[in-house]
C-alpha positions in Angstrom: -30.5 155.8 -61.6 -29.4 152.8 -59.4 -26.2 151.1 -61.2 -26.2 148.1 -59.1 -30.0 147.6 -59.3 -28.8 146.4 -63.3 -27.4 143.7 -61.6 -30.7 142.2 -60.3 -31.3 138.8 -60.8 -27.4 138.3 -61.6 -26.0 135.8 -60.1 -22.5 135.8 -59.3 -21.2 133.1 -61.2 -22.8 134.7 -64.1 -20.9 137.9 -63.4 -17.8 135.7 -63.1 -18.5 134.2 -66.9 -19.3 137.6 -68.0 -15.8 139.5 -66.5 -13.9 136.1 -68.2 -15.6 136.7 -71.9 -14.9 140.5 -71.3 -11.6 139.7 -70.8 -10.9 137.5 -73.7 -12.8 139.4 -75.8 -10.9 142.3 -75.1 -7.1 140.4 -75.5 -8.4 139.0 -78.4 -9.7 142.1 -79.7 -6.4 143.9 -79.0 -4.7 141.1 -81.6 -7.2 141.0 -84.2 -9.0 144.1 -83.9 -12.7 143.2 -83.0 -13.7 140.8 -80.4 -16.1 141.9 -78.2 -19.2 143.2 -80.1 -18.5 139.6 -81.7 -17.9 137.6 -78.7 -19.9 139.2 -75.8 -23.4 138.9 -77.2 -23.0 135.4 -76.4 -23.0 135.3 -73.0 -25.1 138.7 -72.8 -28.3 137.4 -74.6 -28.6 134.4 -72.8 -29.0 136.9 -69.8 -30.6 139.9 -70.2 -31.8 138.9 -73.8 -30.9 140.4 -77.2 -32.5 144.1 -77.0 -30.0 145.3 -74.4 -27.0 144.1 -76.0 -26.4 146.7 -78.5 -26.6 149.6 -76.2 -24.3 147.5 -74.2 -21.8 147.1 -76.5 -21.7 150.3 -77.2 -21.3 152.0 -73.9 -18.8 149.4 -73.1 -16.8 150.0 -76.7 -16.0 153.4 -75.3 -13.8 152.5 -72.4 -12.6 149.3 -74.5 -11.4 150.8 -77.5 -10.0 154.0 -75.2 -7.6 152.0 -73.4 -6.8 149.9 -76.8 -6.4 153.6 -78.4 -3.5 154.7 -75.5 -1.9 151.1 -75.7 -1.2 151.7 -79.3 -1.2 155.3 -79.8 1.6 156.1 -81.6 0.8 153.3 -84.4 -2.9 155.1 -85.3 -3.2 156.8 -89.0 -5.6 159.9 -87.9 -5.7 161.4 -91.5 -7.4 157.5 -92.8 -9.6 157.7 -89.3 -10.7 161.5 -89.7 -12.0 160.3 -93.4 -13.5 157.2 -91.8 -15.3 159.1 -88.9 -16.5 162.2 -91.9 -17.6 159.6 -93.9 -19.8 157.3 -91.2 -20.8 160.2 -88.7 -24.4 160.7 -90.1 -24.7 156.8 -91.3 -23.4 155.2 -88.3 -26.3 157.8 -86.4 -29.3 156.6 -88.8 -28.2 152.8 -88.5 -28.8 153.2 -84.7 -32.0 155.2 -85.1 -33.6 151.9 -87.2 -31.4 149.3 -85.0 -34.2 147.2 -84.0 -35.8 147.2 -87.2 -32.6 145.5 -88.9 -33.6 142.3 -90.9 -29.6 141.3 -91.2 -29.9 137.6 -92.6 -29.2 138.8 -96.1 -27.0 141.4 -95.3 -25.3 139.3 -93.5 -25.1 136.9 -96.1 -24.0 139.6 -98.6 -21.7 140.9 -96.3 -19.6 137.9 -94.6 -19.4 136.6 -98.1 -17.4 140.3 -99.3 -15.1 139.6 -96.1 -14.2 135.7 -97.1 -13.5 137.4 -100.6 -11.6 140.4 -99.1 -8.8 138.7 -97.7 -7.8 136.9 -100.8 -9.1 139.9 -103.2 -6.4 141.9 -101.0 -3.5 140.1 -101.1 -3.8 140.3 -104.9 -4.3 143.7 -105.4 -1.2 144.6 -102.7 0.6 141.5 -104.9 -0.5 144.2 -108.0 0.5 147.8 -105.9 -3.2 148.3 -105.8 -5.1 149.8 -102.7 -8.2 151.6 -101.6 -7.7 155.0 -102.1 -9.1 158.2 -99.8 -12.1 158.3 -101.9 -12.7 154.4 -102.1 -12.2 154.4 -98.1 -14.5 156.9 -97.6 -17.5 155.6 -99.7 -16.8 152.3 -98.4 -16.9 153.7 -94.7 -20.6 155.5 -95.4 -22.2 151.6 -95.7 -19.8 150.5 -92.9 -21.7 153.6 -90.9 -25.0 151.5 -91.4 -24.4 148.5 -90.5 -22.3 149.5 -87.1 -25.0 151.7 -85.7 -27.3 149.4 -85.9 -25.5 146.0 -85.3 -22.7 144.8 -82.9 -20.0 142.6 -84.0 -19.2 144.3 -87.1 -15.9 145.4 -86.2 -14.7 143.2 -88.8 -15.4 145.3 -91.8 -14.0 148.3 -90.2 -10.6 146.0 -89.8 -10.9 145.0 -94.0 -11.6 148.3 -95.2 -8.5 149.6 -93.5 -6.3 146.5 -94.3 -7.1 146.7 -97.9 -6.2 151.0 -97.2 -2.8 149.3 -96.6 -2.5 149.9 -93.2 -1.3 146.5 -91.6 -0.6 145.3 -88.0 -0.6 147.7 -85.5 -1.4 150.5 -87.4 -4.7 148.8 -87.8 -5.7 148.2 -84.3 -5.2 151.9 -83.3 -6.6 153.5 -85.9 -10.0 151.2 -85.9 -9.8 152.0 -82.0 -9.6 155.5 -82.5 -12.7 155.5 -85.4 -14.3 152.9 -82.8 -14.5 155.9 -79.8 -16.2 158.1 -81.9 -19.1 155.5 -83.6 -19.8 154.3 -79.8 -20.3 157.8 -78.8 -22.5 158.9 -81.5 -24.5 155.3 -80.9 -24.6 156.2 -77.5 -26.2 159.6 -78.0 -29.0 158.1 -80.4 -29.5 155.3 -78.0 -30.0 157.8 -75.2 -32.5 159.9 -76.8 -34.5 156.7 -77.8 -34.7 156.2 -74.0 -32.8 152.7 -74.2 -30.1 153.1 -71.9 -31.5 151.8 -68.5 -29.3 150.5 -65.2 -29.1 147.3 -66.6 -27.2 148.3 -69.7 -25.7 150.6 -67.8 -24.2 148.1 -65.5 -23.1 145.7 -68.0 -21.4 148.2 -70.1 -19.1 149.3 -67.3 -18.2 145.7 -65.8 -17.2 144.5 -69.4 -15.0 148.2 -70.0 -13.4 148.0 -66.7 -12.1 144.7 -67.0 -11.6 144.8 -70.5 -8.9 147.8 -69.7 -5.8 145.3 -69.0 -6.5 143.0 -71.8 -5.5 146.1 -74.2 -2.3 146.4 -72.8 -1.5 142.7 -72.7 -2.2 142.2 -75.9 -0.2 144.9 -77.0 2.4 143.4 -75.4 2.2 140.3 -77.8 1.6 142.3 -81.0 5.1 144.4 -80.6 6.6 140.8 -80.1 5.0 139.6 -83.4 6.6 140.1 -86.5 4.3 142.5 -88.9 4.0 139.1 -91.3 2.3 137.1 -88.5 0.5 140.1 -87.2 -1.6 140.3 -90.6 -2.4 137.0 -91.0 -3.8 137.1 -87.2 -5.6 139.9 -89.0 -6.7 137.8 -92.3 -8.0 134.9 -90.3 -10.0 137.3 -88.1 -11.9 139.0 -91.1 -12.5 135.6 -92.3 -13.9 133.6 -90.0 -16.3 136.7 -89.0 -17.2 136.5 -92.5 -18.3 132.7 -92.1 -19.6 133.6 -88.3 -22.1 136.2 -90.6 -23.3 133.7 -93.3 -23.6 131.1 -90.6 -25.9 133.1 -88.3 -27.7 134.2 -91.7 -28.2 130.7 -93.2 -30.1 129.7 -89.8 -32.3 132.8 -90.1 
């Protein structure tokens, strides 16, 4: 398989705006915790249109969320991301296997409305000592298995179910990461199968990983700066506004 042959009617300038998103994406994702399954697909559909993208984004999470993993490394909670990964292995594999046949406007709908609610709903239950337990977290994380096997840009529930865990600020970011690794992989292995993992996505998936590599550490670099308060509301507004970014895209299907 010829890599570069991906890159076929590619013009430089559009690598160019591709390498900038991937690097925004990536210092973005590295503050709020998702960023380029969100951000990317909107300068990857316009080019290779919208069947690539999730393989893409996949491929690409690997190496992303890697580097994001070894920038914050010593903030990650493995016991909450071993329940995560248990919990969304087989789930996270079926929602690739249908991927394509995802109708997503009213589970969109559904679902950026529970993330508007979330961020208010949490506050009051930390306000009241309460939290997601082991259990809650892993039942949560079999539906969350669904929906990021066979969408991209649903990061953002990953980031809520841990917030309302009560994990906060750094601690977030690497554990998603780490749980992050292991759904792109078993995507990737599903995808592969299904024979949808040509040189083009290929190609893609390692320009945005490579250059999304710095942005990790730069953004780390701000978020140990940041005082834990600010770094969750960075958080908050994140899940929100992914939550209206979902009902929007839904309400114009």
């Amino acid at each position: 398989m010829n890599i570069l042959a991906g890159f076929a009617d590619i013009s430089l300038g559009q690598l160019v705006l591709v390498g900038g998103m991937a690097l925004l994406a990536s210092i973005i994702g590295g503050l709020a915790g998702y960023g380029t399954g969100a951000l990317m697909p909107l300068v990857l559909v316009p080019l290779v249109g919208a069947e690539p993208v999730v393989p893409i984004i996949a491929i690409s999470a690997i190496i992303t969320n890697i580097s994001r993993f070894v920038a914050y490394f010593r903030y990650a909670d493995r016991r909450r991301a071993l329940i995560v990964i248990g919990a969304a292995a087989l789930t996270t594999a079926l929602g690739a296997y249908g991927y394509t046949r995802l109708s997503g406007a009213g589970a969109a709908l559904v679902i950026g409305s529970m993330l508007i609610l979330s961020v208010p709903l949490r506050r009051l239950a930390r306000k009241r000592e309460i939290r997601i337990g082991d259990t809650g977290l892993g039942v949560s994380a079999v539906g969350y298995g669904v929906v990021v096997g066979g969408t991209s840009g649903s990061g953002v529930i990953l980031l809520s179910l841990l917030m309302a865990s009560g994990l906060e600020g750094a601690a977030v970011i690497a554990t998603d990461a780490m749980i992050s690794v292991v759904t792109s992989v078993i995507k990737i292995s599903v995808f592969g199968l299904a024979g949808v993992v040509t040189a083009q996505v290929l190609a893609f998936a390692l320009l945005i990983g490579a250059i999304a590599i710095p942005g990790a550490f730069l953004a780390k670099a701000f978020v140990e700066r940041m005082p834990v308060h600010f770094h969750t509301a960075i958080l908050d507004a994140a899940v929100m506004v992914g939550g209206v970014v979902m009902i929007t895209s839904a309400l114009r299907h």
